[in-house]
C-alpha positions, 0 to 999 in steps of 0.5 A: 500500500506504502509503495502505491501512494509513493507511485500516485504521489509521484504521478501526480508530480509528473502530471502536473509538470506535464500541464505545466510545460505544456502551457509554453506550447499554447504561445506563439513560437517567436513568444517563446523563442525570447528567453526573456518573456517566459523567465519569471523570476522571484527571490525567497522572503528574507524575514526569516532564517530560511531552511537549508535543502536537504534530500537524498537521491540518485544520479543516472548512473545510479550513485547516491547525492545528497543535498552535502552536494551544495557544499562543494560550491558557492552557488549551484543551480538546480535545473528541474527538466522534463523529457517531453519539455522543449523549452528545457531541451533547447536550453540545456546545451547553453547549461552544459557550456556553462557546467563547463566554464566555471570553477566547480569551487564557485558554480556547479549545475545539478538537473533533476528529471522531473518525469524520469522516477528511481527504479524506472525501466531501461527502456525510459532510463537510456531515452533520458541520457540519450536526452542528456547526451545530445544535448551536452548537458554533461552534468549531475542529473538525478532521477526523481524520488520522494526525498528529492520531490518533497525537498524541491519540487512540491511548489513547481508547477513548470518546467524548466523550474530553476533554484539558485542555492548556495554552499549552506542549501538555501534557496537563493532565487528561483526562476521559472522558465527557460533562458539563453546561455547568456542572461543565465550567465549574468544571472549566475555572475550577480548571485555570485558576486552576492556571496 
């Protein structure tokens, strides 16, 4: 009985991730093709002491990362990506250039599948790296699981969903929608001038 809730549970976020990336495609194409008129962003309240991310989940390949990950940088953004979402596909060579040019010690990228569950077939798993392959998005992306889903995924309602996170786990900003690599790249380099 436990392991059907978990399975409603997590169906219920891939639905509503699905009805979320799928009001991009209600736009017109040169609407969504400017980063800039679907990237909504909003900074957490700062009245109280916010609470550190912690979760506890796996990568594709099948390795244990936990939230000691944020840690390992100033800043990380968390990308929430979905297989059936264009928007996310089109940005993520962008993130993967960008994975690439920084100093791990100042910024790193983590991907979270949103519609991709732990323990999911073969079958779904290679469609999910193919994905993440083509792409160039070479780095850490973590299957879905319920620590990972109720650490960060309980109020996105799209993808792409972005969370800006520094070295203690707390939420810095969040960004819903895509952008290009270069207003990422402004974004990444205010917040970390900020730390």
């Amino acid at each position: 009985m436990k392991k059907i809730c978990k399975i409603c549970l997590l169906s219920a976020a891939a639905f509503l991730l699905l009805c979320g990336c799928g009001k991009l495609f209600d736009t017109k194409e040169e609407e969504i093709s400017s980063s800039q008129d679907i990237a909504v962003s909003s900074s957490p309240e700062t009245t109280e002491a916010a609470a550190a991310v912690t979760f506890e989940g796996l990568d594709m390949t099948g390795n244990t990362v936990s939230s000691d990950i944020f840690s390992a940088s100033k800043l990380t953004m968390v990308n929430v990506w979905a297989t059936y979402c264009n928007p996310c596909l089109r940005e993520m060579p962008g993130l993967g250039e960008l994975a690439g040019e920084y100093d791990p010690a100042e910024f790193q990228i983590i991907g979270i599948i949103s519609d991709v569950q732990e323990g999911a077939d073969q079958k779904t798993m290679d469609y999910a790296s193919g994905l993440i392959q083509r792409t160039g998005a070479d780095y850490t992306h973590l299957v879905l699981n319920e620590s990972v889903y109720y650490a960060l995924l309980t109020d996105v309602s799209a993808v792409p969903t972005t969370f800006f996170i520094d070295e203690e786990g707390v939420i810095l900003d969040t960004v819903i929608g895509s952008m290009d690599k270069s207003t990422w790249e402004e974004k990444i380099n205010a917040l970390l001038e900020e730390q």
